[in-house]
FILUMKOL-945878 format. One record per residue (C-alpha): residue number from 0; residue in one letter; x, y, z. Coordinates in nm, 3 decimals, always signed. Example, Ala and Ser with C-alpha at 12.3 -4.5 7.8 and 13.67 -1.06 7.14 Angstrom:
# FILUMKOL-945878
n: 0, res: a, xx: +1.230, yy: -0.450, zz: +0.780 .
n: 1, res: s, xx: +1.367, yy: -0.106, zz: +0.714 .
END
This chain:
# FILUMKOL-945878
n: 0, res: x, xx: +2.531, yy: -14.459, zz: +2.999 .
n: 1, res: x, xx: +2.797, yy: -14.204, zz: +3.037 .
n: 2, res: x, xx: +3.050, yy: -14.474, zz: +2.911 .
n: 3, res: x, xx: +2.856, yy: -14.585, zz: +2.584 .
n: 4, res: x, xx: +2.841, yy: -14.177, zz: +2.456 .
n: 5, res: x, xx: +3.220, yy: -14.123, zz: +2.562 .
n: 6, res: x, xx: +3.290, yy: -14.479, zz: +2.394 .
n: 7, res: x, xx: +3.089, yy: -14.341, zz: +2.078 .
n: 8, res: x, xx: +3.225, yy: -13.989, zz: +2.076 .
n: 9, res: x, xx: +3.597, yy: -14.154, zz: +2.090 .
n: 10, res: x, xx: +3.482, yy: -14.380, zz: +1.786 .
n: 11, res: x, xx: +3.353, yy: -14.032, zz: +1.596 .
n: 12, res: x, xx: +3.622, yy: -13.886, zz: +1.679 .
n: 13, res: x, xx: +3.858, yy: -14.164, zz: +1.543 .
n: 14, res: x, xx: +3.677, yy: -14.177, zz: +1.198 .
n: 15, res: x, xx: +3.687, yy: -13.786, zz: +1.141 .
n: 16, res: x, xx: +4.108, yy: -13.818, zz: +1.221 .
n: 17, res: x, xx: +4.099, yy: -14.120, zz: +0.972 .
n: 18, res: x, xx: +3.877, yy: -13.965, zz: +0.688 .
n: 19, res: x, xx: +3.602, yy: -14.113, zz: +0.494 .
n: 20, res: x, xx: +3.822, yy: -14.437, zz: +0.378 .
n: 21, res: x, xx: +3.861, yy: -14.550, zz: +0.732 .
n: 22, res: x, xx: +3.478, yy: -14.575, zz: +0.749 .
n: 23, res: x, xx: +3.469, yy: -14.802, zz: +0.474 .
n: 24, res: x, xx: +3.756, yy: -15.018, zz: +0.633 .
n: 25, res: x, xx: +3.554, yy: -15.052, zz: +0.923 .
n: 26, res: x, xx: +3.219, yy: -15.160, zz: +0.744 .
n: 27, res: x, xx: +3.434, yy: -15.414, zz: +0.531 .
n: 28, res: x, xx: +3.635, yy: -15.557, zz: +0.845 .
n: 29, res: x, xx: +3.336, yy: -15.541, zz: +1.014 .
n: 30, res: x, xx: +3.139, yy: -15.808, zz: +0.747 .
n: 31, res: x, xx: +3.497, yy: -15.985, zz: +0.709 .
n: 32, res: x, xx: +3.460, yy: -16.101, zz: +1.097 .
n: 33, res: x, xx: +3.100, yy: -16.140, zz: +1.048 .
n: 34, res: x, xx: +3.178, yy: -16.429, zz: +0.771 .
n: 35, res: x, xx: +3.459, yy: -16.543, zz: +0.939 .
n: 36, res: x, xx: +3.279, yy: -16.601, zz: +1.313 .
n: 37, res: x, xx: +2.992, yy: -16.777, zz: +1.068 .
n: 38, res: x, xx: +3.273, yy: -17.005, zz: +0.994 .
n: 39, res: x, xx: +3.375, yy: -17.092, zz: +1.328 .
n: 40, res: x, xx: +3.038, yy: -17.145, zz: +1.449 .
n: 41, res: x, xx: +2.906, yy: -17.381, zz: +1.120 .
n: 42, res: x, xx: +3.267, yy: -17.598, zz: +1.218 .
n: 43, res: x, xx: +3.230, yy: -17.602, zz: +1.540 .
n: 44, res: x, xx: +2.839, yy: -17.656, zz: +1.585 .
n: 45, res: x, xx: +2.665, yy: -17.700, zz: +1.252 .
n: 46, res: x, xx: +2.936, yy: -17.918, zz: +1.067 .
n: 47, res: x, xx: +2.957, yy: -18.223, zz: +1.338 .
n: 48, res: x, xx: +2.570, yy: -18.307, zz: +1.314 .
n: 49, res: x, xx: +2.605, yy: -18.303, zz: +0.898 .
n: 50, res: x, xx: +2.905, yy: -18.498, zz: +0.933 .
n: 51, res: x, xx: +2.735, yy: -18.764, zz: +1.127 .
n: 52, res: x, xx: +2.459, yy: -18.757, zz: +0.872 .
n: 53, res: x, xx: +2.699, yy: -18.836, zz: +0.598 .
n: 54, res: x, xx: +2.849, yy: -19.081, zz: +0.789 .
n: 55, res: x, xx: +2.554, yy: -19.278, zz: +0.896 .
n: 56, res: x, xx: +2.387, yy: -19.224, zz: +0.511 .
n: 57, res: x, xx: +2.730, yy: -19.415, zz: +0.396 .
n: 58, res: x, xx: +2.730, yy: -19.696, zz: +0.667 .
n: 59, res: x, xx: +2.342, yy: -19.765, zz: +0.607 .
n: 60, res: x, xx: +2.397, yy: -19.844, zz: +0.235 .
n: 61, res: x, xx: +2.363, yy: -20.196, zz: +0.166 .
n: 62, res: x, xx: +2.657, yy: -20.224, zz: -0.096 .
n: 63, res: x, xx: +2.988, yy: -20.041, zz: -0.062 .
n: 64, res: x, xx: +3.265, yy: -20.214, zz: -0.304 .
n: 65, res: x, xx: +3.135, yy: -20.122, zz: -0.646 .
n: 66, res: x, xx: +3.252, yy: -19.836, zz: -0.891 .
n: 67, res: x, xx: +2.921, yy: -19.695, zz: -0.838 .
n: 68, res: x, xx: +2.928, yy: -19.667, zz: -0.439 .
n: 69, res: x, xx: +3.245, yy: -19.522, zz: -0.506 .
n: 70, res: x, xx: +3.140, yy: -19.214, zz: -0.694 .
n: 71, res: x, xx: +2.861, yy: -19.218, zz: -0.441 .
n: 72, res: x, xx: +3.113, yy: -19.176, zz: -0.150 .
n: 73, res: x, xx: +3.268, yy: -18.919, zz: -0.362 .
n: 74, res: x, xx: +3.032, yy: -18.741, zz: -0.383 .
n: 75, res: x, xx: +2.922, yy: -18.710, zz: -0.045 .
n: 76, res: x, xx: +3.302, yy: -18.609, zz: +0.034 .
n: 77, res: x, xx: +3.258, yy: -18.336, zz: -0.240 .
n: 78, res: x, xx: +2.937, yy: -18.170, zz: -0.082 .
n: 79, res: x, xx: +3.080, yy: -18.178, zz: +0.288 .
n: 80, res: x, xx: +3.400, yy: -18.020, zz: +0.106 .
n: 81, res: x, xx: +3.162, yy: -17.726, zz: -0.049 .
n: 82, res: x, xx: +3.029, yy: -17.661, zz: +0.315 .
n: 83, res: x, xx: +3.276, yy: -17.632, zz: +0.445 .
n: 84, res: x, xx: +3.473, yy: -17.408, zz: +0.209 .
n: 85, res: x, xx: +3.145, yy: -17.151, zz: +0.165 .
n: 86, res: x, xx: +3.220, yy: -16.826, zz: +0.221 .
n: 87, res: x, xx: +3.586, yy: -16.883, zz: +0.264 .
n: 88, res: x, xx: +3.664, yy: -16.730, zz: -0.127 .
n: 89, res: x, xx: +3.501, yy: -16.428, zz: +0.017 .
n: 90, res: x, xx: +3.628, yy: -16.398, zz: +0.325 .
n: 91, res: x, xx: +3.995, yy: -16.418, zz: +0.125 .
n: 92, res: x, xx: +3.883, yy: -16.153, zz: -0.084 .
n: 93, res: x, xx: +3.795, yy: -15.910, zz: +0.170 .
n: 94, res: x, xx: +4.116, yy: -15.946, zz: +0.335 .
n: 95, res: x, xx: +4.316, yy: -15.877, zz: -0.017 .
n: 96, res: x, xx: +4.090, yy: -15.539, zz: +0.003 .
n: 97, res: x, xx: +4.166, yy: -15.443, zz: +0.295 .
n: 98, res: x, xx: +4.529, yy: -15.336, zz: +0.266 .
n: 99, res: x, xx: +4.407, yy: -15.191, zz: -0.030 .
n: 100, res: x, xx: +4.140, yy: -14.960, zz: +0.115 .
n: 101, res: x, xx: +4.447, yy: -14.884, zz: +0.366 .
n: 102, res: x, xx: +4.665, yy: -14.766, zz: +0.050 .
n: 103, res: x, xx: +4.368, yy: -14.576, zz: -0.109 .
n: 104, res: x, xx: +4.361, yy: -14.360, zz: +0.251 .
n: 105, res: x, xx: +4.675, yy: -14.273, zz: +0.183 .
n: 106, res: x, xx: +4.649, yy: -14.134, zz: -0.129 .
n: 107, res: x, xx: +4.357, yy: -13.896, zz: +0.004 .
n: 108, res: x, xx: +4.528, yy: -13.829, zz: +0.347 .
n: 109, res: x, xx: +4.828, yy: -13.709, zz: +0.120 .
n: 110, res: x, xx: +4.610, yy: -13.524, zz: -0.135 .
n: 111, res: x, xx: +4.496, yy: -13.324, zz: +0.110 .
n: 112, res: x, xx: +4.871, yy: -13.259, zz: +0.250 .
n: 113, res: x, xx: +4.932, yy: -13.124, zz: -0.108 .
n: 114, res: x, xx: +4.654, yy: -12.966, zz: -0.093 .
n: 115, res: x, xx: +4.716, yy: -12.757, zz: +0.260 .
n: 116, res: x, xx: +5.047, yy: -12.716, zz: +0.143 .
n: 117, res: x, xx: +4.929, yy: -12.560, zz: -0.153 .
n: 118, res: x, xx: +4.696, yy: -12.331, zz: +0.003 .
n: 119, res: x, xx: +4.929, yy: -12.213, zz: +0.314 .
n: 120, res: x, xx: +5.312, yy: -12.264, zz: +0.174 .
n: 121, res: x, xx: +5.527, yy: -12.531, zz: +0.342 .
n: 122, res: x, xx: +5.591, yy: -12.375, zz: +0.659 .
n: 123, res: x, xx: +5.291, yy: -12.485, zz: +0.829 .
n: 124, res: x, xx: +5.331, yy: -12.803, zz: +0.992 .
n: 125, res: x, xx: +5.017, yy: -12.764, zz: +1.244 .
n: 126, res: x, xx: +4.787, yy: -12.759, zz: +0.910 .
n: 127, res: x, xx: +4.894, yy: -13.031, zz: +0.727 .
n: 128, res: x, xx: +4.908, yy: -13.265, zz: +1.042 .
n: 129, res: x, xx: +4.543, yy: -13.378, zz: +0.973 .
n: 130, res: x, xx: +4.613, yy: -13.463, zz: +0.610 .
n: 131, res: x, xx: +4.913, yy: -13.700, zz: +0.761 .
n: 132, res: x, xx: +4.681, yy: -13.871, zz: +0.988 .
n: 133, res: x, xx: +4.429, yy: -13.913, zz: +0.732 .
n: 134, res: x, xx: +4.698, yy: -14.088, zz: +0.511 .
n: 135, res: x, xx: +4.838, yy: -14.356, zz: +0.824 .
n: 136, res: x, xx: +4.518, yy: -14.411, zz: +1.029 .
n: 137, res: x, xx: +4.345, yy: -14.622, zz: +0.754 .
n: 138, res: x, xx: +4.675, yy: -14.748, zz: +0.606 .
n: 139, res: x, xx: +4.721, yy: -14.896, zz: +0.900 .
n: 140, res: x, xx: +4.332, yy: -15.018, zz: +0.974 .
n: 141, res: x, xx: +4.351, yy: -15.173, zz: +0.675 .
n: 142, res: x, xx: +4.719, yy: -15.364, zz: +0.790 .
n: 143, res: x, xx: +4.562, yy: -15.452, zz: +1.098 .
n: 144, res: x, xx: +4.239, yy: -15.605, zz: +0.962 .
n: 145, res: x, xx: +4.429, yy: -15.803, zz: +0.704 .
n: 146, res: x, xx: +4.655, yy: -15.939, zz: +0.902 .
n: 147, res: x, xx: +4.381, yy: -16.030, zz: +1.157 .
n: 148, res: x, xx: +4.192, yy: -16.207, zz: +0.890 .
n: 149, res: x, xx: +4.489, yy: -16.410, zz: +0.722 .
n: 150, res: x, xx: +4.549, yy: -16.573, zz: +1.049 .
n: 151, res: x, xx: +4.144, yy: -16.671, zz: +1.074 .
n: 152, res: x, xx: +4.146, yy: -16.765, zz: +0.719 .
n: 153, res: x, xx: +4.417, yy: -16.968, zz: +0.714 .
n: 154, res: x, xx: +4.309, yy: -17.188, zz: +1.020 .
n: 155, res: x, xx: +3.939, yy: -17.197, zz: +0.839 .
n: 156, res: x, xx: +4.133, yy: -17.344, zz: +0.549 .
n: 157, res: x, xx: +4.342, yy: -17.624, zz: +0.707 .
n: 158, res: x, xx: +4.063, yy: -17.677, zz: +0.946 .
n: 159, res: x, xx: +3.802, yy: -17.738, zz: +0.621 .
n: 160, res: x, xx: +4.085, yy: -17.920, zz: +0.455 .
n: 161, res: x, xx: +4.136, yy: -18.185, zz: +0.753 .
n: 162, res: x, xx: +3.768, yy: -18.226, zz: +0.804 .
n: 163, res: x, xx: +3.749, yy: -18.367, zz: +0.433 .
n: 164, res: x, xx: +4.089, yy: -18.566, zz: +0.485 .
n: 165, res: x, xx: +3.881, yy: -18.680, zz: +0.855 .
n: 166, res: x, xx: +3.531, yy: -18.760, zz: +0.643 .
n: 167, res: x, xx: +3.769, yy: -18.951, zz: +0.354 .
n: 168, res: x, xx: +3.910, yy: -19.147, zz: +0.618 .
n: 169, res: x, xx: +3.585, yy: -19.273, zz: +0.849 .
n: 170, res: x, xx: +3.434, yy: -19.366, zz: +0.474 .
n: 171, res: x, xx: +3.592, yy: -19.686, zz: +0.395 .
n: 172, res: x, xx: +3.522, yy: -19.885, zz: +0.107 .
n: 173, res: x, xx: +3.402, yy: -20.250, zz: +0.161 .
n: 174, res: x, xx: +3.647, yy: -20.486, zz: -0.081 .
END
């Protein structure tokens, strides 16, 4: 128990030496994972029984060489391919925001600088060292949880990409 309220007290203490900003970084990495461990667990789990669905639906069809079982199979590959690509747009935008929440701490972190600096001359290094840590600490939250969530998006990607390229293959037209 002791743990959990020094583990929370660290994590309060974090956000107050980040600023407001870094609190909003945290909420929007936090959803970003959320989407992205969605992802993993729909490919990895939900994806292979819908697949098999798709593929038994196309071998069960009594006709497969016209234009019209064509489109058919198309189709089918189309839907698998919007499955598998939900959320993904999202997930791509929340990493483009986060090095921009990162930036916008920055610009506070450094407004307040001014602002000490303003207030108590230039001499004092001791005051404006909170304003400087509220300008890095969410610039680089928001590096850290980009960078985290190209890598994940860009595996989701090729991964959702092959598994059409996979489904396209197993469906073969009868000629």
């Amino acid at each position: 128990m002791v743990l959990l309220i020094d583990s929370i007290n660290a994590i309060r203490d974090f956000l107050d030496t980040g600023g407001q900003v870094l609190l909003v970084i945290g909420v929007l990495i936090f959803a970003m994972w959320l989407l992205i461990l969605e992802r993993f667990i729909y490919f990895f789990n939900g994806f292979r029984s819908y697949k098999q669905g798709v593929k038994t639906d196309w071998i069960n069809r009594s006709e497969r060489n016209s234009w019209n079982a064509e489109q058919i199979r198309e189709a089918m590959i189309s839907r698998a391919g919007m499955r598998l690509n939900t959320n993904l747009s999202l997930i791509n935008v929340m990493v483009a925001l986060c090095p921009l929440l990162g930036l916008l701490g920055t610009v506070t972190g450094m407004i307040e600088v001014f602002d000490v600096m303003a207030i108590t001359g230039t001499g004092s290094a001791r005051s404006m060292a909170s304003g400087v840590s509220k300008a890095t600490i969410p610039t680089m939250a928001g590096m850290v949880g980009a960078l985290s969530g190209v890598f994940a998006s860009t595996y989701l990607q090729r991964k959702a990409k092959r598994e059409v390229e996979l489904l396209q293959d197993s469906m073969v037209l009868d000629h």
